[in-house]
C-alpha positions as CSV (number, residue, x, y, z in Angstrom):
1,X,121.7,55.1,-21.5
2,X,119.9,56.7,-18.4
3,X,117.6,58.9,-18.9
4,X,116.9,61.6,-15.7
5,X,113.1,61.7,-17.1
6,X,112.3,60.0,-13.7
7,X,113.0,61.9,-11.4
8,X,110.7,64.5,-13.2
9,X,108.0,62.1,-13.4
10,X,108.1,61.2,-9.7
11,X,107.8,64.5,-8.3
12,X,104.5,64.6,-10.7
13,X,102.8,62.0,-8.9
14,X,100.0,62.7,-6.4
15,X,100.6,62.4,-2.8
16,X,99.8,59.2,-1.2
17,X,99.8,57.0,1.7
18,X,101.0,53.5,0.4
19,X,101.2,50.8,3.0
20,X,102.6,47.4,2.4
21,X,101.2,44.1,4.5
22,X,103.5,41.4,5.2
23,X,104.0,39.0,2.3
24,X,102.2,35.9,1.6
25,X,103.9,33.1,-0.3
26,X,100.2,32.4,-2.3
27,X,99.0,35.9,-2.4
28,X,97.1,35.7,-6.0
29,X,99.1,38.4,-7.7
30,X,96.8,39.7,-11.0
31,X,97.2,38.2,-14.2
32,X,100.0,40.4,-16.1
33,X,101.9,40.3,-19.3
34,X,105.0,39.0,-19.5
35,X,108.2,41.2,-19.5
36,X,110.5,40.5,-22.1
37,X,113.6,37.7,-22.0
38,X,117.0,39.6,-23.2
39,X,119.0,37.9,-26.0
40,X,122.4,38.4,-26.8
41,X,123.2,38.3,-30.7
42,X,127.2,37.5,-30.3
43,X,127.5,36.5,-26.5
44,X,130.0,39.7,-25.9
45,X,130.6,40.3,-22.3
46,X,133.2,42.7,-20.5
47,X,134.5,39.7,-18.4
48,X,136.5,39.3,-16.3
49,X,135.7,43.2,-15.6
50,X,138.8,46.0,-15.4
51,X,136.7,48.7,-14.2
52,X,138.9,52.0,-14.3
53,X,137.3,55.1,-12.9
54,X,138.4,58.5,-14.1
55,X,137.8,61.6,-12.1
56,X,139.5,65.3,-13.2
57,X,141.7,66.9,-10.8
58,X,139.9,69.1,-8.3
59,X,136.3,66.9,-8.1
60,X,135.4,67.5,-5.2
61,X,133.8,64.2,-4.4
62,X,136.7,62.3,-5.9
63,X,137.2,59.9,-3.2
64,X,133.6,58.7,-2.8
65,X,133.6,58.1,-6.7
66,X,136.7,55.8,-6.3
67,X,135.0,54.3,-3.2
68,X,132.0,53.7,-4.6
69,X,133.9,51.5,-7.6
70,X,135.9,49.7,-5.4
71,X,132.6,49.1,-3.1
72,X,131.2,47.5,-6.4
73,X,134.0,45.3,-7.0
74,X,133.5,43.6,-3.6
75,X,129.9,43.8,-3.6
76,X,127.2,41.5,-3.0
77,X,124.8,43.6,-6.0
78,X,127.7,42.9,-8.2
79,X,127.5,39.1,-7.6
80,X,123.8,39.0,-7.5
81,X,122.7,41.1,-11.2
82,X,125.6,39.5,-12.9
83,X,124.3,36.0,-12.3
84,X,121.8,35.7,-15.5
85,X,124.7,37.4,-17.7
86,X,127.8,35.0,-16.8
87,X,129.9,38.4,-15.5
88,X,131.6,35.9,-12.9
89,X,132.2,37.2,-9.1
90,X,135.5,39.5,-10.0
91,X,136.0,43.0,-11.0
92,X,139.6,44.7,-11.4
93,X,139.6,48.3,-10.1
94,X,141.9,50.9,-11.5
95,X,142.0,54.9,-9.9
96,X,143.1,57.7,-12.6
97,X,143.0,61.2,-12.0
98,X,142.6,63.2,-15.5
99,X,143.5,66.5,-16.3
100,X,141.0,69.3,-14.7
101,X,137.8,69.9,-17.1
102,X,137.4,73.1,-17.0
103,X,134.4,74.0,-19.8
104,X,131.5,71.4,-21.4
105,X,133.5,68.8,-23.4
106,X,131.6,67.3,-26.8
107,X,131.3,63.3,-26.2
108,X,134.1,62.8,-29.1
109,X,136.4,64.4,-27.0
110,X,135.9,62.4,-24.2
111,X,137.8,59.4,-26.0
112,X,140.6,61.9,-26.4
113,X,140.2,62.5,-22.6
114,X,140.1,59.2,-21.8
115,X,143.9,58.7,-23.4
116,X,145.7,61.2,-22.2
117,X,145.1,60.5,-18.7
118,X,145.4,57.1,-19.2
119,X,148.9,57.4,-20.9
120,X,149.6,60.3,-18.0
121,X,149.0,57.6,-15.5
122,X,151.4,55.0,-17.1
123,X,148.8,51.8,-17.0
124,X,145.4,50.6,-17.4
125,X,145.6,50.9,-21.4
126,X,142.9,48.9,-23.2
127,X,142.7,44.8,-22.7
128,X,139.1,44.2,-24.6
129,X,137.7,43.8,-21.0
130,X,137.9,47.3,-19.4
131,X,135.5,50.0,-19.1
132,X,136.3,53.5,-18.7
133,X,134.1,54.9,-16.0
134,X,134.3,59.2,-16.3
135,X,132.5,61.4,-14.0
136,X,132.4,64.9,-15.1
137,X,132.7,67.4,-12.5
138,X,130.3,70.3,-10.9
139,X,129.1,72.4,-13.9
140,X,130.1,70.4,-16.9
141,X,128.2,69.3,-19.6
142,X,128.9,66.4,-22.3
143,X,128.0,68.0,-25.8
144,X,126.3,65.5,-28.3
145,X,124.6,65.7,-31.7
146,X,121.8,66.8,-30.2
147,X,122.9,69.9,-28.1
148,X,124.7,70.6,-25.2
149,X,122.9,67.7,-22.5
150,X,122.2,70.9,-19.9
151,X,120.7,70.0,-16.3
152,X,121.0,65.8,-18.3
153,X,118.2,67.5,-20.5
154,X,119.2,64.5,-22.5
155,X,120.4,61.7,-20.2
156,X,122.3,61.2,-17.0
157,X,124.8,59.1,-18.6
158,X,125.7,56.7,-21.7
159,X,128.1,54.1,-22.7
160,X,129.4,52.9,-26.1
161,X,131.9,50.9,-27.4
162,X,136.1,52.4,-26.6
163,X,138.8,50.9,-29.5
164,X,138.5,47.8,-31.3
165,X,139.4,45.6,-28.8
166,X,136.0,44.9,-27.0
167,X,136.1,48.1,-24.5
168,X,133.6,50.4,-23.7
169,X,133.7,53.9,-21.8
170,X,130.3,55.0,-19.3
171,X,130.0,59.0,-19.0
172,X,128.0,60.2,-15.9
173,X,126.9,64.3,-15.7
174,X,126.0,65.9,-12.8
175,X,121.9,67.2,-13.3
176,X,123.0,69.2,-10.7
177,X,126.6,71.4,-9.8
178,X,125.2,70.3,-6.0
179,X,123.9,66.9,-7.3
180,X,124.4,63.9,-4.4
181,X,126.5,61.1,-4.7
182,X,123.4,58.9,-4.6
183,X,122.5,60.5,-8.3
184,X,125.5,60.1,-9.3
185,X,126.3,56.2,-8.4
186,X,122.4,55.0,-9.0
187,X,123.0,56.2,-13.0
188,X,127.2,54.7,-12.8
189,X,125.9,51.3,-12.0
190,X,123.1,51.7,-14.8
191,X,126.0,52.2,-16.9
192,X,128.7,49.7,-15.9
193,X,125.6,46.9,-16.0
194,X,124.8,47.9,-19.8
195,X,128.1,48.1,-20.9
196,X,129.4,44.8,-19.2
197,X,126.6,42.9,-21.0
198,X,126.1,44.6,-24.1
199,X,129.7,46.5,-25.2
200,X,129.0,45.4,-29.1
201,X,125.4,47.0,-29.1
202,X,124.7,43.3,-30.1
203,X,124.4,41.7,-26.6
204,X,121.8,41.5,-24.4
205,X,119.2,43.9,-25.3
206,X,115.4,43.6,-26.3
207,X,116.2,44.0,-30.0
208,X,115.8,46.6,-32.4
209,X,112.8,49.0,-33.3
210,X,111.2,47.3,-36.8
211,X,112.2,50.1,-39.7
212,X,108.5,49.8,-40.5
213,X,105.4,48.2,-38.5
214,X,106.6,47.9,-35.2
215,X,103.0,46.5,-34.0
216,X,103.5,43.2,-35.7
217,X,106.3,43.3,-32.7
218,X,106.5,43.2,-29.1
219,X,106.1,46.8,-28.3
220,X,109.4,46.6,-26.1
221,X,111.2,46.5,-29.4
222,X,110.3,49.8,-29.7
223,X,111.6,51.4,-26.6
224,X,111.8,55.2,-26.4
225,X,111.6,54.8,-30.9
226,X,115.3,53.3,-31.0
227,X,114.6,50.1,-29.4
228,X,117.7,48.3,-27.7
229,X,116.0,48.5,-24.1
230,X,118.8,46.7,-22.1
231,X,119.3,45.7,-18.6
232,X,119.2,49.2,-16.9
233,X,116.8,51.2,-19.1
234,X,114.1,48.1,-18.3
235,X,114.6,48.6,-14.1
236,X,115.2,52.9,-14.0
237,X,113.5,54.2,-11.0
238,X,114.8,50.8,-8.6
239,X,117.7,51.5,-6.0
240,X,119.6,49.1,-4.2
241,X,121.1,50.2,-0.8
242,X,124.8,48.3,0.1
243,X,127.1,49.6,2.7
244,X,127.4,53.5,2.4
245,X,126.4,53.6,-1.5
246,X,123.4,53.3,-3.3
247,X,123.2,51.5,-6.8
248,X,120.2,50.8,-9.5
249,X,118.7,47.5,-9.5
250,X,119.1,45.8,-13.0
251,X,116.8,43.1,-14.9
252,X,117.0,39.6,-14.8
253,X,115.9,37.2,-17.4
254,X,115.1,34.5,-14.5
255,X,113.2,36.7,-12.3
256,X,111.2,37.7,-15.1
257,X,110.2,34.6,-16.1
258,X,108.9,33.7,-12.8
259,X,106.1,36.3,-13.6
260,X,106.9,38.8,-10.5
261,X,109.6,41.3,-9.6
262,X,111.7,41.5,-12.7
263,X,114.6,43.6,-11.0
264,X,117.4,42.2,-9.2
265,X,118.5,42.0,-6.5
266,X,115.2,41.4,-5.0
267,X,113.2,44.0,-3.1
268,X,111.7,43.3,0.4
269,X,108.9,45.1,-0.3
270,X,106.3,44.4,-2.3
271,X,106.4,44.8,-6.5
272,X,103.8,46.7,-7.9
273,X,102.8,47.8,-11.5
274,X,100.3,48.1,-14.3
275,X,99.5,45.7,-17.6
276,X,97.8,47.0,-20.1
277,X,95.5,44.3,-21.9
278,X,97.4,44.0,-24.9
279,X,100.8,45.3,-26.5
280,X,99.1,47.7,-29.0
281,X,96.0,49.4,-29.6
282,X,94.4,50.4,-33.3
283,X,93.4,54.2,-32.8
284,X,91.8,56.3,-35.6
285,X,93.4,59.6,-36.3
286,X,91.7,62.6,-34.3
287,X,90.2,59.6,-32.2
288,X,90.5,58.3,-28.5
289,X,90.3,54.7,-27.3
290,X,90.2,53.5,-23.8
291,X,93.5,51.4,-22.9
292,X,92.7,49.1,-19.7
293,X,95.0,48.8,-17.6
294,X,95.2,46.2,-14.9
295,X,97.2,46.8,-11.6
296,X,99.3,44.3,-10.1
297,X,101.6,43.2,-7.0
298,X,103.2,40.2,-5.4
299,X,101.8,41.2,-2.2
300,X,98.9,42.8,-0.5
301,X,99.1,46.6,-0.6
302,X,96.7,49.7,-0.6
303,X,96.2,52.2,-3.9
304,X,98.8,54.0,-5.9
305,X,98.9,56.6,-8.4
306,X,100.1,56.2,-12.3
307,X,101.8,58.8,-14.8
308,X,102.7,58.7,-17.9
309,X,105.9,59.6,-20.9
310,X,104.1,59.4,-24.8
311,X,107.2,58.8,-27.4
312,X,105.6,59.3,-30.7
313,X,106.4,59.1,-34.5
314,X,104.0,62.1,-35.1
315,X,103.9,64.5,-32.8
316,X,100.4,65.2,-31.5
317,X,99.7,61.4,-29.4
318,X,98.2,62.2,-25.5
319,X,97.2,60.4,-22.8
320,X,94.9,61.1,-20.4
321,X,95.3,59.3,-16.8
322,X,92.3,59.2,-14.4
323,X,92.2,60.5,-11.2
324,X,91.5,57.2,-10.0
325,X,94.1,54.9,-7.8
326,X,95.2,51.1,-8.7
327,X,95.6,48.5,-6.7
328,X,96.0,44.6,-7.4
329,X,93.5,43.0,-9.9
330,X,91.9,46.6,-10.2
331,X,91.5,48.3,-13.9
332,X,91.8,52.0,-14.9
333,X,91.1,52.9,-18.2
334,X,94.0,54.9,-19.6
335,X,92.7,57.7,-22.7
336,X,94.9,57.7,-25.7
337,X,94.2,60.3,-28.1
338,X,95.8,59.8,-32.0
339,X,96.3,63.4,-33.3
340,X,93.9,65.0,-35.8
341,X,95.4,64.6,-39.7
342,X,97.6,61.5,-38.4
343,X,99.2,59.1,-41.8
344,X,98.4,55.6,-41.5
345,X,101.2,53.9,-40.0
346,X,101.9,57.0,-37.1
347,X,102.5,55.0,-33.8
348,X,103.6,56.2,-29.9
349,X,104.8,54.0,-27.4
350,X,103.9,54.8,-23.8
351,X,105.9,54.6,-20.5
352,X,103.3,53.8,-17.7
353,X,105.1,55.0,-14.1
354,X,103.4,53.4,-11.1
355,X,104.7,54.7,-8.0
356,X,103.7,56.4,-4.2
357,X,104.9,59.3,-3.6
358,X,106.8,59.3,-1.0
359,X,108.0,55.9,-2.1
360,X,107.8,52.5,0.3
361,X,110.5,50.5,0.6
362,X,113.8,51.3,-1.7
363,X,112.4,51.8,-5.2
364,X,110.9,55.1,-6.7
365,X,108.7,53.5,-9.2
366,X,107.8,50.9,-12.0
367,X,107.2,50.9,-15.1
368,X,105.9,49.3,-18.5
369,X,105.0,49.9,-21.9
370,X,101.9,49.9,-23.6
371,X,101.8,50.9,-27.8
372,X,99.0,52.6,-30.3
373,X,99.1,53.0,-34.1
374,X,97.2,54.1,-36.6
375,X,96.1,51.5,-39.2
């Protein structure tokens, strides 16, 4: 699931010039925790790909949405992030116009959706390989358990498993009635990449939150409180630029373990990011720690700013983020404050955004993960 929470957090970020030297092969990048390898529990893969993108009648950007999927089909992004996840080089492409959507439609309804305009169209019924791409149109919302997902209050766009065959359906909302096709293609390819290596919920993912002690964990277990992180949700704020469309760059297992820029396929500019010195941090309730962070790159660059997201158990957890600029091997010591009256056992996880504003190079930030509890 894409979240639009970055976009807010970037326009937060101070102002700064951020220059990038030229690379050097032995530049002597700061020592950094290690990002996570992604297992898959049952090996499930949508592969060979059917990807069948459904757009209502009267979209108005309706042939840059079919483009854009039969761009990806063809494309060298496609051929470069499926390469950790065996995807193979192919991708079927199927257009469907659906009926008009004329008022916000709950997320149930969007199966129901999905099969009428399929069986209006007279083909690309359900093989156990296909997803269901749907992009609802200017002024729509998706309606979920949680409330109606106004302005993608509560994500940009999902995908979950279609039938019993293996399918899976991607929804992607407009933030915006005027939102650009950029938007709108950046959060699809989130979407396709999740679902194509992780349709069951058990494929490749960073495993689930612990139901109790989640510090005894890696704290990437307990992404956002629901765990799952998978290969989008650990790359959000990367872009990739091919031909006239713009895509999100997605994680890879290899280029993680060779300790650098975990998103694929590979920026020419240089990675940057924090690591803090340790998963999780013991914090009193009503008390505040220091939480050091160290700032690294894969090349020489100048100083950039850092923000931050708190998820928390209990709510009350804040962070505190200097005024102060990292750079490579430099430290800034990040405040975390456990609310007052906090039970034992009350943990956050924090998102730690390190990106220039305006961004260098294609991506608009990166980001880790850094965890406190109270004993």
């Amino acid at each position: 699931m894409r979240r639009i929470l970055i976009d807010n957090a970037a326009a937060a970020l101070v102002a700064v010039a951020f220059a990038l030297a030229p690379g050097c092969g032995d530049f002597p990048s700061a020592t950094h925790l290690p990002f996570p390898q992604l297992r898959s529990e049952d090996g499930a893969l949508l592969r060979p790909l059917t990807l069948v993108t459904l757009v209502s009648a009267g979209d108005p950007d309706a042939d840059q949405l079919f483009g854009f999927s039969d761009a990806l089909a063809a494309s060298d992004w496609w051929k470069i992030v499926g390469a950790d996840y065996a995807l193979g080089p192919t991708v079927a492409t199927a257009r469907v116009t659906g009926p008009a959507i004329t008022a916000n439609i709950a997320d149930h309804d969007v199966f129901t959706y999905i099969d009428n305009a399929l069986q209006a169209s007279g083909g690309a019924f359900k093989n156990g390989n296909s997803l269901y791409l749907v992009y609802l149109p200017p002024g729509i919302a998706v309606i979920t358990s949680s409330g109606i997902n106004t302005n993608c209050r509560l994500m940009a766009g999902y995908n979950r498993a279609f039938g019993l065959k293996g399918d899976n359906l991607a929804l992607v909302q407009r933030c915006e009635d005027n939102a650009p096709i950029d938007q709108l293609t950046i959060t699809a390819s989130h979407e396709i990449l999740e679902a194509a290596t992780d349709p069951t919920l058990h494929g490749y993912n960073a495993g689930d939150m612990p139901r109790s002690q989640p510090w005894n964990e890696s704290v990437w277990h307990s992404f956002r409180l629901r765990g799952r992180a998978e290969v989008g949700d650990l790359c959000e704020g990367t872009r990739w630029f091919e031909g006239a469309y713009v895509y999100q760059r997605i994680y890879s297992n290899s280029a993680a373990a060779r300790g650098g820029d975990p998103c694929m396929p590979p920026e020419t500019h240089a990675y940057y990011n924090v690591s803090p010195a340790q998963e999780w941090f013991p914090v009193e309730a009503g008390a505040t720690i220091d939480v050091p962070l160290h700032g690294w790159t894969t090349e020489q660059s100048a100083t950039w700013p850092l923000s931050t997201s708190v998820y928390s158990s209990t709510i009350g957890f804040t962070t505190t983020v200097p005024a102060t600029l990292l750079r490579n091997d430099w430290v800034m010591d990040l405040q975390l404050t456990a609310p007052v009256g906090a039970p034992s056992g009350s943990f956050a996880v924090v998102e730690l955004y390190s990106g220039p504003n305006p961004p260098i190079g294609n991506d608009l930030y990166h980001f880790t993960v850094v965890g406190a509890y109270v004993p």
